[in-house]
C-alpha positions in Angstrom: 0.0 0.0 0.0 2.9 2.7 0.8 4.8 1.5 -2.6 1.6 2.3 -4.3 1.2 5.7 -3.0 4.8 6.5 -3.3 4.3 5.8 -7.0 1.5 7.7 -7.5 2.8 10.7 -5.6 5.8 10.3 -8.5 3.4 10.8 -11.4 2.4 13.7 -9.9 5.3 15.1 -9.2 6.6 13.9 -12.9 3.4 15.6 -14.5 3.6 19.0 -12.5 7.4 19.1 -13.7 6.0 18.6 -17.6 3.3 21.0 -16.8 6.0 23.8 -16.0 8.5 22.6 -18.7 5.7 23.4 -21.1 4.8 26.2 -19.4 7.9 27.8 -19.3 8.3 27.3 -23.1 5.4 29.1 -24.1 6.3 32.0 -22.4 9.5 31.7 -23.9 8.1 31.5 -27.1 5.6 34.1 -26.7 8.6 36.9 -25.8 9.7 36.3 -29.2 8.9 37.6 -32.7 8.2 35.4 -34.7 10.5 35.3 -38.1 8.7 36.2 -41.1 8.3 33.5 -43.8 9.3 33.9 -47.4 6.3 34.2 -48.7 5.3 37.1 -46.4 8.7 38.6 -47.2 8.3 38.2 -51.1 4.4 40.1 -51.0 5.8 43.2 -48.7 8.6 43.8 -51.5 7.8 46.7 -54.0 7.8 45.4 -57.5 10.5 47.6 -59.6 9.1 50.2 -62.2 9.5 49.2 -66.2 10.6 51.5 -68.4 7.3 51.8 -70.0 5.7 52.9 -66.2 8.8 55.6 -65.6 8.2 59.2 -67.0 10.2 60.3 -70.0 11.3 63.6 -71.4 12.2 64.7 -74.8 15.6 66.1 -75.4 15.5 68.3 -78.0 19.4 67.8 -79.1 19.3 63.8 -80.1 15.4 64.8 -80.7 14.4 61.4 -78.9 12.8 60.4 -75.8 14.8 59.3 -72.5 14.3 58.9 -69.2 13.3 61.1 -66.6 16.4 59.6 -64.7 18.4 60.6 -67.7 17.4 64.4 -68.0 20.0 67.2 -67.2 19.5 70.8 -66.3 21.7 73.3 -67.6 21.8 76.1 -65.3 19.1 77.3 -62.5 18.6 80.2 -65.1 17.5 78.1 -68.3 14.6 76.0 -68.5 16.1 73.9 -70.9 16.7 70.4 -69.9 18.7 67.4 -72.1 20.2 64.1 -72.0 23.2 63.3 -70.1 25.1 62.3 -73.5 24.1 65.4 -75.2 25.5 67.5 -72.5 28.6 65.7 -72.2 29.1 66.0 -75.9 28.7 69.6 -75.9 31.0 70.3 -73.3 33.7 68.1 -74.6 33.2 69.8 -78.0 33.3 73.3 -76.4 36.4 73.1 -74.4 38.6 71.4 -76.9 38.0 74.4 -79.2 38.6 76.6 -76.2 35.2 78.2 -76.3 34.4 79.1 -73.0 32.4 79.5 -70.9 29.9 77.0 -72.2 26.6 78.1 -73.1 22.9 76.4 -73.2 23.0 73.9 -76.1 20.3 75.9 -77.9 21.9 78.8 -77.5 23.9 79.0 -80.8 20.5 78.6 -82.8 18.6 81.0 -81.0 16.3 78.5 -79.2 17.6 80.0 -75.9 17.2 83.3 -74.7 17.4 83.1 -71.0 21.3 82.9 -71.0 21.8 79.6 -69.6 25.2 79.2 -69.0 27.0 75.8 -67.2 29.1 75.7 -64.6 32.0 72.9 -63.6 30.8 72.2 -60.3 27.7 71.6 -61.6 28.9 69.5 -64.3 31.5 67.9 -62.3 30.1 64.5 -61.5 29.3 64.2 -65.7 32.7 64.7 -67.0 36.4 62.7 -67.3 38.5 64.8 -64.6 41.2 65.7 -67.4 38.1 67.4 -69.3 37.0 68.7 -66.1 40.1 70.2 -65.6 40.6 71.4 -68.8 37.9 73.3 -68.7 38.6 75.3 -65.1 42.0 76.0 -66.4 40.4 77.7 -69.6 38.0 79.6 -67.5 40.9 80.8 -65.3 43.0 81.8 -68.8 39.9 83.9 -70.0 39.2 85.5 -66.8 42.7 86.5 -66.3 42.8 88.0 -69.8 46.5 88.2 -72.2 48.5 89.9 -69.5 49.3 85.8 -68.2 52.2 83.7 -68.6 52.7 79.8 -67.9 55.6 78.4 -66.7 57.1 76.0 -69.6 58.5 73.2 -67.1 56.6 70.0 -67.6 56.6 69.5 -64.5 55.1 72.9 -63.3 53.1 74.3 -65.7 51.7 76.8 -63.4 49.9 80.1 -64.7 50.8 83.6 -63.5 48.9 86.6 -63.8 51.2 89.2 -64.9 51.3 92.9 -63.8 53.2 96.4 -64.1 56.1 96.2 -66.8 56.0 92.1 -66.6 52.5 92.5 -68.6 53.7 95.7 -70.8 56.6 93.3 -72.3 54.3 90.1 -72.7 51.2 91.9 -74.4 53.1 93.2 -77.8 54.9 90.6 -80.2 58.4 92.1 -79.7 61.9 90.9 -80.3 63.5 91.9 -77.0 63.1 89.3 -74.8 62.2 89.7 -71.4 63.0 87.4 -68.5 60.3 86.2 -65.5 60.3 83.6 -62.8 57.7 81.4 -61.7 56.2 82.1 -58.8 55.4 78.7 -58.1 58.7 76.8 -59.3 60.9 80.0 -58.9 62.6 79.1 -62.5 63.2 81.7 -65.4 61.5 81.8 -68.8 61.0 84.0 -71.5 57.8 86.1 -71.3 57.7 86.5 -74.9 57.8 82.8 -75.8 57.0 81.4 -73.2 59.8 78.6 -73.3 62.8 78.2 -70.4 65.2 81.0 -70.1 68.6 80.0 -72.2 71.3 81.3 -74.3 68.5 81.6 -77.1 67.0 84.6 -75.4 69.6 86.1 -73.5 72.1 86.5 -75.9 72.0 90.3 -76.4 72.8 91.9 -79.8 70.2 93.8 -82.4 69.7 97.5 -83.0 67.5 97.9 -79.7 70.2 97.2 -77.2 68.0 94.4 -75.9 68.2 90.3 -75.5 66.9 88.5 -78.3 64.2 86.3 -78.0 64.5 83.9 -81.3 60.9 82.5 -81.5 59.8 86.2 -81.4 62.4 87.6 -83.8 61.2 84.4 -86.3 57.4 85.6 -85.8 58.7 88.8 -86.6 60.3 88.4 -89.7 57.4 86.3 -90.9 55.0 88.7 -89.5 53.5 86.4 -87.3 50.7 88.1 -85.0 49.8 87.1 -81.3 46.4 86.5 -80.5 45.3 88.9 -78.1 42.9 86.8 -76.3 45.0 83.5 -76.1 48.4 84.5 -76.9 48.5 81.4 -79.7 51.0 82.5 -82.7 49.3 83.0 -86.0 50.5 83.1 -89.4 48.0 83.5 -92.0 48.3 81.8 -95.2 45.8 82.5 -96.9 41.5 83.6 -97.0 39.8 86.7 -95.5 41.4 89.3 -92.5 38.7 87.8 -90.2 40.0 85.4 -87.6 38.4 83.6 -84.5 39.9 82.9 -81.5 39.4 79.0 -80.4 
């Protein structure tokens, strides 16, 4: 009789233990989120736009429809807007020819007249950083004007703004040459040529008492003529008196 209630006081025991086990597990469960299944995961995903549901624009340039995500605003002054290509193009085009700064791209046929002009920063993120820079360094050349010099070291190349009797000598095509240093590199060059300081230029003689610069006495006796915008040599061979400055 005791070995029958010890056994049923186990089972008892043994069940209030699985009871609590249990117990403790769903509470355990219930303090925790449960993970979200694929298929709950796939139909809370926003399905990606076609082409055909995304806006479009129509750049008047390549005349053909593109993107909204493709569209490009010149300048905060022009309401013209193109394709990313088409600008690019344009300002490739415009600073290999040196025509700066760069203008709206209707601009040249009269399809603009709000003046739209682009500026580098703006551009930046469009453009190869040698065209990039290409283009700051020509703005800097026409903002400074023909009184400018640029050191002729390779590996200087920096560009000085020139003042007092340093621009006199460098604005007329003269034979006397006349000596400047860098003031980045401190090294001499001819102001007139713009090539290093050597025995071509400083080797006195001719009826004005001066150095000689050769490349200038050459221009002179071919009557070569200085640009007075970009400095670049000229020598025309032939066609009208009219020339453009690229």
């Amino acid at each position: 009789m005791a070995s029958g209630a010890a056994s049923a006081s186990a089972s008892a025991s043994a069940a209030q233990e699985l009871d609590r086990e249990q117990y403790l597990q769903e509470l355990i469960r219930g303090s925790m989120l449960d993970p979200p299944s694929s298929s709950s995961s796939r139909a809370g995903r926003v399905r990606p736009l076609t082409d055909d549901e995304i806006g479009r624009f129509y750049c008047e340039v390549c005349m053909e429809w593109k993107l909204v995500f493709d569209r490009f605003r010149v300048s905060d002054g022009c309401p013209h807007a193109f394709c990313v290509a088409c600008v690019v193009g344009h300002i490739e085009a415009r600073v290999a020819a040196g025509s700066v700064p760069v203008p709206c791209l209707l601009a040249g046929g009269g399809g603009c007249s709000g003046g739209g002009v682009m500026h580098p920063e703006r551009c930046k993120k469009l453009l190869d950083i040698d065209v990039f820079d290409r283009w700051c360094v020509a703005l800097c050349e026409r903002a400074v004007g023909p009184a400018r010099a640029r050191c002729p070291y390779r590996d200087c190349g920096e560009m000085a703004a020139l003042e007092g009797e340093a621009a006199a000598a460098a604005l007329p095509l003269r034979a006397a040459a006349s000596k400047a240093s860098c003031p980045t590199c401190s090294r001499a060059f001819c102001l007139q040529c713009e090539e290093p300081w050597d025995d071509r230029h400083g080797g006195g003689g001719g009826g004005d008492g001066g150095a000689r610069c050769a490349l200038t006495q050459l221009a002179k006796g071919r009557e070569w003529r200085r640009c007075p915008s970009c400095r670049a040599m000229i020598d025309k061979i032939d066609g009208c008196k009219r020339m453009t400055c690229r």
